[in-house]
C-alpha positions in Angstrom: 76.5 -60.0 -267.3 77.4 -57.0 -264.7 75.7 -56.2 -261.7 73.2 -53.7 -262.8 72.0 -56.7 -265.0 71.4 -58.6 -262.2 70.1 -55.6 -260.0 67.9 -55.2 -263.3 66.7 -58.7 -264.0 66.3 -59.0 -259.8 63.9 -56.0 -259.7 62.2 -56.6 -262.5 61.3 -60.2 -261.4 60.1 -58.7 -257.9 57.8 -56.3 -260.0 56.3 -59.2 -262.0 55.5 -61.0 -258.9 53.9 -58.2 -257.0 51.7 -57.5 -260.4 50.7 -61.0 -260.5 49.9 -60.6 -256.8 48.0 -57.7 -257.5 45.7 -59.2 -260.1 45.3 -62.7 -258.6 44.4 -61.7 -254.4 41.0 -61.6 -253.3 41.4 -58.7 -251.0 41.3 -55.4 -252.7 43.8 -53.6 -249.9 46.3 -56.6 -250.5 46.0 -55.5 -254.1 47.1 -52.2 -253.3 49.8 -52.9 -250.9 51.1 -55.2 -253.6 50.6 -52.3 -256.2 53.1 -50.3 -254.2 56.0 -53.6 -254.0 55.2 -53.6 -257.7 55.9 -49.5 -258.3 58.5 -49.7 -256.1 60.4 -52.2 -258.1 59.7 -50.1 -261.3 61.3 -47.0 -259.4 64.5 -49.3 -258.4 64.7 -50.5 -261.9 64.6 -46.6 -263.2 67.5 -46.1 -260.6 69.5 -48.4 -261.9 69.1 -47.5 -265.5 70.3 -43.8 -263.6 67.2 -42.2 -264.7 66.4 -40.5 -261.1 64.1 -38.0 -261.9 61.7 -40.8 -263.5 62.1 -42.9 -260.4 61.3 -40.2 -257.4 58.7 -39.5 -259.7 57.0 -42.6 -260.2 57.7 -43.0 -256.1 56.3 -39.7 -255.5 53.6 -39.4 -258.0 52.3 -43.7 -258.1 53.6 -44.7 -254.7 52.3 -41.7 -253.0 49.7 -40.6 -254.3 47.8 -43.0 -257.2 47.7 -45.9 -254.6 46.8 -43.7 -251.4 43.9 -42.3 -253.6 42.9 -45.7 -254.2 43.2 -46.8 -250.9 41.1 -44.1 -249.8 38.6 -44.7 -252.2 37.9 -47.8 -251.2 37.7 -47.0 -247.2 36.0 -44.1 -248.3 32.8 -45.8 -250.3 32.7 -48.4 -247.7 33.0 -51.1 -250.4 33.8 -54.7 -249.7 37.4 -54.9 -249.1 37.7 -59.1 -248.3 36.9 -62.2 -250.6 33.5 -62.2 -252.1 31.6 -65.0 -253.6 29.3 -62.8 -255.4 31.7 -61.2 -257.4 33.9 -64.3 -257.8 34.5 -65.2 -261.5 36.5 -68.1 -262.9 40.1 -66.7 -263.6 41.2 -69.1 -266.6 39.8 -67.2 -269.0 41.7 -63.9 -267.8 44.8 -65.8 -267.2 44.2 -67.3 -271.2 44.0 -63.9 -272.2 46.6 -62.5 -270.4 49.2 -65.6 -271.1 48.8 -65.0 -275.0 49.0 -62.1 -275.2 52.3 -62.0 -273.4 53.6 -64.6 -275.6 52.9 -62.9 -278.3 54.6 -59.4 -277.1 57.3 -61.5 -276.2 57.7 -63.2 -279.6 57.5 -59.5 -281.1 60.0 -58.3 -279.3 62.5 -61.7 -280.0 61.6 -60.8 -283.5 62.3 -57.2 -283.5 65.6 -57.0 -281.7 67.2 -60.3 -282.6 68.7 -60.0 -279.4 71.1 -57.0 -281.0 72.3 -53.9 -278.7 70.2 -50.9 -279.4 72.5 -47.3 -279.0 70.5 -45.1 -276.2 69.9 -41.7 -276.9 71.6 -38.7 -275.4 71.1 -38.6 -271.6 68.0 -36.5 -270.9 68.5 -33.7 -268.1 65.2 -32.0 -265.6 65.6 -28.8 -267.7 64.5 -31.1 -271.5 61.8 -33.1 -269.1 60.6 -29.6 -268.1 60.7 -27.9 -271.5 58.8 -31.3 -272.7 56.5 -31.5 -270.3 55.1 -27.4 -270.0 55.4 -26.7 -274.2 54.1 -29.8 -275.8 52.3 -31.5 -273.0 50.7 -29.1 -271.3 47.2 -29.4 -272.2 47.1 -33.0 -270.8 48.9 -32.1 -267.5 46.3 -29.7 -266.8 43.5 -32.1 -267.6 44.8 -34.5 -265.3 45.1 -32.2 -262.7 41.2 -31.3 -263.2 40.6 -34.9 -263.0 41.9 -35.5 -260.0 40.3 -32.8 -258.5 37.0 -34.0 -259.8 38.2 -37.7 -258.2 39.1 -35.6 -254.7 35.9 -33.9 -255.0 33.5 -36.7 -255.7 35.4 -38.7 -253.0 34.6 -36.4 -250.4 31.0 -36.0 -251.9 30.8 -40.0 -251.1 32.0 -39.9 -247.6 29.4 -37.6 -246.9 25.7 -38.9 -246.3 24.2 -35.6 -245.7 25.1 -34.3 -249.3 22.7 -35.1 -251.9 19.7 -36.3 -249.4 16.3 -33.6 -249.4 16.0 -31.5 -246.9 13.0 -33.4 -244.4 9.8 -31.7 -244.5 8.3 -30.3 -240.7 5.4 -32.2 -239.9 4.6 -29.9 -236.5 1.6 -27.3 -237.4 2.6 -23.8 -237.7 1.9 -22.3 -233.7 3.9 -25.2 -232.7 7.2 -23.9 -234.5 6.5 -20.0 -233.7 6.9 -21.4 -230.0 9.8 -23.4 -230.3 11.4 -20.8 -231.9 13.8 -18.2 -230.0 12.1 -15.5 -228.5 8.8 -16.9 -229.6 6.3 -16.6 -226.1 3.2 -17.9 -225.7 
């Protein structure tokens, strides 16, 4: 076992902490703060498998700006950020869910691999990322992009009460408003 295993196996086991923090906190900010530990151990484990490019890109794109969205959604709506017993559900069922069906991706991959070395493909450069990305993948990339937008949009839309609401109706009779109006003189 070298170091990068142990770099690997290190950052990968900070990552499946943070992501059980994330799913088991009652406080929906400590969730995201714990999102970003858990993205930024993803990013360190793409550094040390030397794919860069994914890694400032899943710190740049993730870190920076999926979890600051969030984050400002949720100051944004004014939504209950601490523990709430309303919302409380038991967690065993989730946790039943969740623990088989790791199991059982586990067992799949034990029974796949046989624990036998797999030979990596070429080493991919920006240039084959780029080509990949703006020929076969374009259509999604721009439909993201409009999605967020819309997200932006209707995020602002929320933070403002004044949007959406009828204009009031004038209840002062009609020689009332012709005096308060500029240049109006009785």
């Amino acid at each position: 076992m070298t170091g990068a295993d142990v770099l690997l196996l290190a950052l990968g086991a900070v990552a499946v902490g943070a992501g059980v923090l994330v799913v088991t906190t009652r406080h929906l900010v400590r969730a995201g703060l714990y999102l970003v530990v858990c993205l930024g151990a993803l990013a360190g484990d793409f550094l040390v498998l030397s794919a860069e490019l994914v890694a400032w890109v899943q710190v740049l794109i993730y870190v920076g700006a999926v979890v600051v969205l969030l984050l400002f959604a949720v100051m944004l709506t004014r939504a209950p950020i601490g523990a709430s017993d309303d919302l409380d559900r038991p967690g065993w069922p989730a946790a039943l869910i969740g623990g088989g069906a790791g199991l059982g991706l586990t067992a799949l991959l034990v029974d796949a691999y046989r624990w036998s070395t797999v030979a990596l493909p070429d080493t991919g450069t920006a240039e084959r990322l780029g080509e990949q990305i703006f020929q076969s993948w374009v259509l999604p990339f721009e439909v993201l992009s409009v999605l967020l937008l819309s997200a932006l949009v209707g995020a602002i839309v929320l933070s403002r009460p004044d949007i959406g609401r009828p204009p009031s109706r004038v209840t002062a009779a009609p020689t009332e408003l012709a005096d308060a109006e500029p240049g109006g003189r009785r």
